[in-house]
C-alpha positions as CSV (number, residue, x, y, z in Angstrom):
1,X,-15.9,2.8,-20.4
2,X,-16.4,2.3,-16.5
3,X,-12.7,3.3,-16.0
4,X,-13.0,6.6,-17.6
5,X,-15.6,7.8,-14.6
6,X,-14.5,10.3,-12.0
7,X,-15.2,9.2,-8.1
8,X,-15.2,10.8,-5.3
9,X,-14.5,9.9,-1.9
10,X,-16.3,10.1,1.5
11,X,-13.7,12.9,2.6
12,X,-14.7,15.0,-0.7
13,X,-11.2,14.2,-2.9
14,X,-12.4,13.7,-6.4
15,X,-10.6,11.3,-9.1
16,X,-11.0,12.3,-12.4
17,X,-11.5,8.4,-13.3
18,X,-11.6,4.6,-11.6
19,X,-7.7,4.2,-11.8
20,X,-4.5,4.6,-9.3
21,X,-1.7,3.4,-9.3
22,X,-0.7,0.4,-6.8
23,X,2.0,1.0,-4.4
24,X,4.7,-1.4,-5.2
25,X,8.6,-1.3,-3.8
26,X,11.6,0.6,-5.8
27,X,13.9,1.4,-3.7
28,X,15.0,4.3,-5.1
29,X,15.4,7.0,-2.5
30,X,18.2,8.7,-1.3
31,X,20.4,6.3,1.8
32,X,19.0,8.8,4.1
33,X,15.2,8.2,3.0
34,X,15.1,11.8,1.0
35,X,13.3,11.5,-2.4
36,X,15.3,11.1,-5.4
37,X,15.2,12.6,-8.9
38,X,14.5,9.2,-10.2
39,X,11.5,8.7,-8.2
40,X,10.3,11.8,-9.5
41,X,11.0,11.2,-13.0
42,X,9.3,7.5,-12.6
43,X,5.9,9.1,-10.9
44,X,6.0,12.0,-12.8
45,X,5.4,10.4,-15.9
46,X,2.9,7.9,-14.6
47,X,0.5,10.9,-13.3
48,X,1.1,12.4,-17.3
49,X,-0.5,8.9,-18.3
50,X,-4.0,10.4,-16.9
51,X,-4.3,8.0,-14.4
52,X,-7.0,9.3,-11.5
53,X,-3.8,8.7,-8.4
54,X,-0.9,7.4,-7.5
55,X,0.3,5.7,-4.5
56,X,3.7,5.6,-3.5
57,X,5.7,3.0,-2.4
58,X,6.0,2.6,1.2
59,X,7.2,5.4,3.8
60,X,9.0,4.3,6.9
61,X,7.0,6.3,10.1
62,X,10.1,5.6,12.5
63,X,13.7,3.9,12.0
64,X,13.3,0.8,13.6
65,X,10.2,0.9,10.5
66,X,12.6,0.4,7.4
67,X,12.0,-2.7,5.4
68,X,13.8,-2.1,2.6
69,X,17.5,-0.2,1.2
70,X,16.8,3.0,-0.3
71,X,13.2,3.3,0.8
72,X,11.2,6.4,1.5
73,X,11.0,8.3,4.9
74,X,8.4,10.2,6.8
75,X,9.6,9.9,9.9
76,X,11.5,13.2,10.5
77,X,10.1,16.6,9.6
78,X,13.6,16.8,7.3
79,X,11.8,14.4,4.7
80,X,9.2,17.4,4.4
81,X,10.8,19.0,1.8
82,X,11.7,16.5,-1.0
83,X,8.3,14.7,0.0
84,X,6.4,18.0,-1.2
85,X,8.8,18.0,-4.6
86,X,7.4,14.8,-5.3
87,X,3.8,15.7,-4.4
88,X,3.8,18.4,-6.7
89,X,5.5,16.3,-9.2
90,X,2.1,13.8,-9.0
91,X,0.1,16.7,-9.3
92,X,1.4,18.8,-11.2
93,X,1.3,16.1,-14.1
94,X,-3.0,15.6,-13.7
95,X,-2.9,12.8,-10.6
96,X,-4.1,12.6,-7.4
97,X,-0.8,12.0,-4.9
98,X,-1.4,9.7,-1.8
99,X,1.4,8.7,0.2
100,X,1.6,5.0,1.5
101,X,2.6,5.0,5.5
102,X,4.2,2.0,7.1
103,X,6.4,0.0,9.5
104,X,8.1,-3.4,8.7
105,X,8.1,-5.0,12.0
106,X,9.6,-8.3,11.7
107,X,10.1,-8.1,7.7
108,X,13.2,-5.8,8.3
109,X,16.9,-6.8,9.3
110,X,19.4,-6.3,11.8
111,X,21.0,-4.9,8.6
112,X,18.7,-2.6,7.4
113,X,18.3,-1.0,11.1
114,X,22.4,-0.6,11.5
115,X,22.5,-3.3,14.4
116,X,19.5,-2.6,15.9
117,X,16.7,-5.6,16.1
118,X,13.9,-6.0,14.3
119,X,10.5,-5.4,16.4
120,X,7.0,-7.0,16.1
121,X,4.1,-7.7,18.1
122,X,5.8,-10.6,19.5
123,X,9.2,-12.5,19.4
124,X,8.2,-14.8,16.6
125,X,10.1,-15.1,13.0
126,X,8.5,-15.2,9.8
127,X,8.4,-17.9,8.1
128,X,10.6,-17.1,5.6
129,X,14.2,-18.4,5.2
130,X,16.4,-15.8,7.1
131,X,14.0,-14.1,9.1
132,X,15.2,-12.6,11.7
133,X,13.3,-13.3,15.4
134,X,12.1,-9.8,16.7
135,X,12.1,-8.2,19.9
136,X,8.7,-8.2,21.6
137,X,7.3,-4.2,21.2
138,X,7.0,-3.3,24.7
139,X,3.6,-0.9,25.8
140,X,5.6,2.1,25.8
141,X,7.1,1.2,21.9
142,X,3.6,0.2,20.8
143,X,2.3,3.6,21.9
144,X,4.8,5.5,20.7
145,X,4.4,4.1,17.2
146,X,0.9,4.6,16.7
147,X,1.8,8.6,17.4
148,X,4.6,8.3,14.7
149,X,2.0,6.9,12.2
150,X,-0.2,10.3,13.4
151,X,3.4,12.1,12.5
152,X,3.9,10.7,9.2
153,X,-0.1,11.8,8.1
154,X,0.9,15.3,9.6
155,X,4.4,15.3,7.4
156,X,2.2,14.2,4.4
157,X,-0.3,16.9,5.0
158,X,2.4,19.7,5.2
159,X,4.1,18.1,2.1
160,X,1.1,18.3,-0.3
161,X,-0.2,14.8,-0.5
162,X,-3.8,14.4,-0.9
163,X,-4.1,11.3,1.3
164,X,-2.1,8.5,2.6
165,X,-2.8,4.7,2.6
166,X,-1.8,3.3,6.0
167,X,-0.4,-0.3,4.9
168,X,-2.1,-3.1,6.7
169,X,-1.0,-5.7,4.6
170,X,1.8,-7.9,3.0
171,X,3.1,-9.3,6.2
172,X,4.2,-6.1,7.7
173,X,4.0,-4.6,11.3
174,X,-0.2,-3.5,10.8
175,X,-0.5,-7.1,9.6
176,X,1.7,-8.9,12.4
177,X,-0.5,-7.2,15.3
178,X,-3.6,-8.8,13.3
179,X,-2.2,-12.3,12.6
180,X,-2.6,-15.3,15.1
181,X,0.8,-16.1,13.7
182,X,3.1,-13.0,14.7
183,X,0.6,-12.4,17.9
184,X,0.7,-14.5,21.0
185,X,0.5,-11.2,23.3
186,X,-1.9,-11.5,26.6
187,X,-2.0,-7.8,26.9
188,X,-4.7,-5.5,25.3
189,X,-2.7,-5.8,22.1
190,X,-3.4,-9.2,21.7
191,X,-5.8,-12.4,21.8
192,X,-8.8,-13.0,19.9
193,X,-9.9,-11.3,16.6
194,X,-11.6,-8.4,18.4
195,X,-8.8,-7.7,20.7
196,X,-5.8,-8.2,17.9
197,X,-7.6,-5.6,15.7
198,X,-6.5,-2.9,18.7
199,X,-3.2,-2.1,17.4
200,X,-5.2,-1.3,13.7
201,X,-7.7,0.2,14.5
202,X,-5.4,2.5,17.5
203,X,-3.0,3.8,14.2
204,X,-6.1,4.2,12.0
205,X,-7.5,6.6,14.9
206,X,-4.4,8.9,15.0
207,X,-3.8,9.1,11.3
208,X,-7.9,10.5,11.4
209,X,-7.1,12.7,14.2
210,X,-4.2,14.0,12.7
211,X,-6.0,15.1,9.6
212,X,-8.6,16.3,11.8
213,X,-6.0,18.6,13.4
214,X,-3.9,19.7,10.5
215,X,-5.9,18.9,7.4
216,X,-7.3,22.4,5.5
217,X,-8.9,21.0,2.7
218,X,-9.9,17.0,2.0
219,X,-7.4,14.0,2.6
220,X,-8.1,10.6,2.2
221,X,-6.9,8.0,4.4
222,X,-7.1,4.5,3.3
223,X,-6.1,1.4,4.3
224,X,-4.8,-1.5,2.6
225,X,-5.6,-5.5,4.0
226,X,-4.1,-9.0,3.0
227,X,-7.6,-10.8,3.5
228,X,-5.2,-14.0,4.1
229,X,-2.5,-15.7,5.4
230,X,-0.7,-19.3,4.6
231,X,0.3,-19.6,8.1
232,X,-1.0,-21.9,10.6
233,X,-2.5,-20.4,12.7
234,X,-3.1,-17.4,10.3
235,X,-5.4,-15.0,9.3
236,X,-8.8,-16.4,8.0
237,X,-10.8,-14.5,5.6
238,X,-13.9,-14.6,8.4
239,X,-11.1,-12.4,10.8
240,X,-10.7,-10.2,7.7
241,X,-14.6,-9.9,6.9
242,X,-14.8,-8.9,10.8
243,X,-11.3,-6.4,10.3
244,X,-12.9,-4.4,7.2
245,X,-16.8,-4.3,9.3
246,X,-14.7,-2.7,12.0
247,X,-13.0,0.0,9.2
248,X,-15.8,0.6,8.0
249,X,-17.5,1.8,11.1
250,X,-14.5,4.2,11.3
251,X,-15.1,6.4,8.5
252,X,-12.2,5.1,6.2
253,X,-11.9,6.0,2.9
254,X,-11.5,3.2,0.9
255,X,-10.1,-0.5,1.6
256,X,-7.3,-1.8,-0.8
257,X,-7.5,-5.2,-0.8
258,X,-3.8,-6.7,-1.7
259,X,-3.8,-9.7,-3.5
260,X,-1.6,-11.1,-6.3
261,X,-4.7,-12.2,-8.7
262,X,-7.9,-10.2,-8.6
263,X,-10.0,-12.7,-9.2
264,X,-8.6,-15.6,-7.3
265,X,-10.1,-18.1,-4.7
266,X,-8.5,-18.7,-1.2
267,X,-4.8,-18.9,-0.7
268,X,-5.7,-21.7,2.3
269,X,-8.0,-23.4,0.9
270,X,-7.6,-24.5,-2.9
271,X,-11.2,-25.3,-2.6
272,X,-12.8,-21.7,-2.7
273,X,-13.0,-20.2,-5.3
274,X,-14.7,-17.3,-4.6
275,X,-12.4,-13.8,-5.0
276,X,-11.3,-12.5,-1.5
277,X,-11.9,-9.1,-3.4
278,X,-15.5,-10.0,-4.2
279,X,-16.1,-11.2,-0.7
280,X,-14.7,-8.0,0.8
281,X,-16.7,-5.7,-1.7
282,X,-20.0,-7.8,-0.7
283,X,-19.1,-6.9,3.1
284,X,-18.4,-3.5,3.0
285,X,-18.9,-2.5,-0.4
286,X,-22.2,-0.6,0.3
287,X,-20.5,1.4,3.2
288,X,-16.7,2.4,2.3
289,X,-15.3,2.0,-1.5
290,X,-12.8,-1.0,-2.0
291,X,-10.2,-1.0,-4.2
292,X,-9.2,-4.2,-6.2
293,X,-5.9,-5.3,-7.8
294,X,-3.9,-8.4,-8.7
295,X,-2.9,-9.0,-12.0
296,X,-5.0,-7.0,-14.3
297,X,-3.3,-6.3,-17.7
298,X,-6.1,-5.3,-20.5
299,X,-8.3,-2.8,-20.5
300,X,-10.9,-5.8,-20.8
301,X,-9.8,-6.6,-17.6
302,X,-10.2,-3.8,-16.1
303,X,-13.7,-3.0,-16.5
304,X,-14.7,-6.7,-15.9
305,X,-13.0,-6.0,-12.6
306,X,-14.8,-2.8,-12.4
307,X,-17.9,-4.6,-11.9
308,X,-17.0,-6.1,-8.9
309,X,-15.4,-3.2,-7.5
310,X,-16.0,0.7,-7.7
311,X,-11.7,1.3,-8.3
312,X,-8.8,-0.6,-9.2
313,X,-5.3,0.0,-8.9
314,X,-2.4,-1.3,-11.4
315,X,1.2,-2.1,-10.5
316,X,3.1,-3.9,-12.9
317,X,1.0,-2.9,-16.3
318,X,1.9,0.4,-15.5
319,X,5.8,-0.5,-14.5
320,X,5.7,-2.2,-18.4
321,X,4.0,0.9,-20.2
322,X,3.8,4.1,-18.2
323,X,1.2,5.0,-21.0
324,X,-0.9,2.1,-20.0
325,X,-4.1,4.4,-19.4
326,X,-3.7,6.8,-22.6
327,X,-3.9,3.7,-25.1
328,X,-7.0,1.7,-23.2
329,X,-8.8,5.1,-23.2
330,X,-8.0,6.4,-26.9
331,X,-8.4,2.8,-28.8
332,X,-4.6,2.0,-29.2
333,X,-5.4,-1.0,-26.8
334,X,-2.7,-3.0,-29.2
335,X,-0.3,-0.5,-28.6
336,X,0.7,-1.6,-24.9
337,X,3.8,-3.2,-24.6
338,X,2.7,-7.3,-23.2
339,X,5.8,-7.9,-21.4
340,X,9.2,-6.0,-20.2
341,X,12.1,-5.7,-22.7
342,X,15.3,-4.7,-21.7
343,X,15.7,-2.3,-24.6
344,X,12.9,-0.8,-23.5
345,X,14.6,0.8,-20.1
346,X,15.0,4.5,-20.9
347,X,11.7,4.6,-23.1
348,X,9.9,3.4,-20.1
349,X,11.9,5.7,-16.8
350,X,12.1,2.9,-14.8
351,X,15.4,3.5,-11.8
352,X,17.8,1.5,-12.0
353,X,16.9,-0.5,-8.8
354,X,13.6,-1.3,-9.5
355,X,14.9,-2.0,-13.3
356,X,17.7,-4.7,-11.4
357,X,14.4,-5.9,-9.8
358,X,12.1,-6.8,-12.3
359,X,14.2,-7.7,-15.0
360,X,16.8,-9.7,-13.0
361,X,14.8,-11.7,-10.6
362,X,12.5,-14.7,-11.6
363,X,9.0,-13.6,-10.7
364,X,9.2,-10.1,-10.6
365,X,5.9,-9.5,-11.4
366,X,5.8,-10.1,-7.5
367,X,7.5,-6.9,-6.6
368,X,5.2,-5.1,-4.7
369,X,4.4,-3.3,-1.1
């Protein structure tokens, strides 16, 4: 099986085989963004399943970054501590432990950030019902948050973690910079492809340097991309085929491309069928490893999407049977559980919040980061 194979990375971190773990929200930290003995119980026992690594949900680099209630922090050398408890914890238990960095920009709420406005690349709501209109980033903000996303990769480093994933995608503040959309700056932070991939590109350079500075032993970085947007204007998969040349160049370790079906056509254009993940792995593939999800469930699946792609990651089949890699590996394929059942909760050390998620809302198979 092509998922059993180990895999090593540009940066010399070795997998012991072709699967992580995808990144997906639980909001299950402490109010304060400390790690909680729920989130260590739910990763710990995915890393037993012998999965190759697991990346976290999202960490907040700064306070005005928080997206969601009871999400992780890396933002103040105070998170150090519980951060390396759940390193360990990934470890400890046979996986790989790569922290996912992040700001929410726009996606967050006056609530979220006690009073304080969202901010964003420019003052333009999403276009989602209740979306708050941001506060324009001035020059001073924008610099100042590509040093906390340097910050966070130091914290991560001093925790334990073996890499982080700097999150570029799923409408978040990475993404906003890039997207025509959230974008309408006439500074050196904005305009055309070229120039909106700055503020990228400017985060991706101090998360490296800071690695460069405080790393003793390999670290990954990677970086996750939504090739596309639904907006108008919005981001085109021929901006994202330019974005991931431009990674590329910059001696990342691996793009994670996000999207909700691994094998599906354009979300603009019903038209094109072609996978985005298939046209970013015949872009870069040759150059920096990509990383493909969306809706794989079966083993079968897995290797057919292993073809395409050198790694996948899995969310959800790994939220619905933590031993998801242990029966596709050891011919108890039959034995995974298809679907969620509530009677299934303790059996399958999902917390509570993330349980409220997924079994209370329709479509929770969208949950992710």
């Amino acid at each position: 099986m092509k998922l059993t194979q180990p895999f090593t990375f540009p940066s010399g971190v070795t997998l012991k085989n072709r699967v992580l773990m995808a990144p997906m929200t639980i909001s299950s930290s402490l109010p304060n963004g400390d790690v909680s003995e729920e989130e260590i119980a739910y990763y710990s026992r995915r890393a037993k399943s012998g999965i190759g690594a697991i990346i976290t949900a999202c960490a907040y680099v700064e306070p005005l970054g928080i997206g969601f209630a009871n999400s992780i922090g890396v933002e103040d050398d105070a998170r150090i501590p519980g951060l390396q408890t759940l390193a360990t914890a990934i470890q400890e238990n046979g996986a790989k432990a790569i922290l996912q960095i992040f700001h929410a920009g726009r996606m967050s709420n006056t609530n979220l950030l006690k009073g304080e406005q969202p901010v964003s690349a420019s003052g333009v709501p999403a276009l989602r019902p209740g979306s708050e209109t941001p506060r324009e980033m001035t020059n001073d903000e924008i610099e100042a948050t590509i040093k906390a996303f340097g910050e966070a990769t130091r914290r991560a480093i001093e925790a334990g973690f073996d890499g982080v994933e700097i999150h570029g995608a799923n409408t978040y503040l990475i993404q906003q910079f890039f997207s025509p959309h959230s974008n309408l700056r006439t500074d050196k932070w904005g305009g055309d492809v070229q120039a909106r991939m700055a503020f990228p590109l400017a985060v991706t350079a101090a998360v490296q340097a800071a690695v460069k500075e405080h790393a003793k032993k390999p670290f990954v970085v990677g970086y996750r991309i939504s090739p596309e947007e639904r907006e108008e204007p919005g981001i085109t998969m021929e901006d994202t085929i330019q974005f991931v040349e431009a990674l590329a160049s910059n001696s990342i370790d691996y793009i994670h491309a996000s999207v909700g079906n691994f094998f599906a056509g354009s979300i603009r254009d019903e038209s094109d069928k072609v996978s985005r993940v298939q046209l970013i792995q015949d872009a870069v593939g040759s150059s920096v490893p990509v990383i493909g999800v969306g809706g794989l469930q079966t083993p079968a699946q897995v290797e057919q999407a292993l073809d395409v792609t050198p790694l996948v990651s899995l969310g959800h089949s790994l939220i619905m049977d933590p031993e998801w890699y242990g029966k596709a590996t050891t011919a108890k394929e039959e034995e995974i559980y298809p679907a969620l059942y509530r009677s299934k909760e303790h059996d399958l050390t999902i917390p509570a919040p993330l349980w409220n998620m997924v079994t209370g809302v329709p479509g929770w198979f969208n949950v992710q980061d």
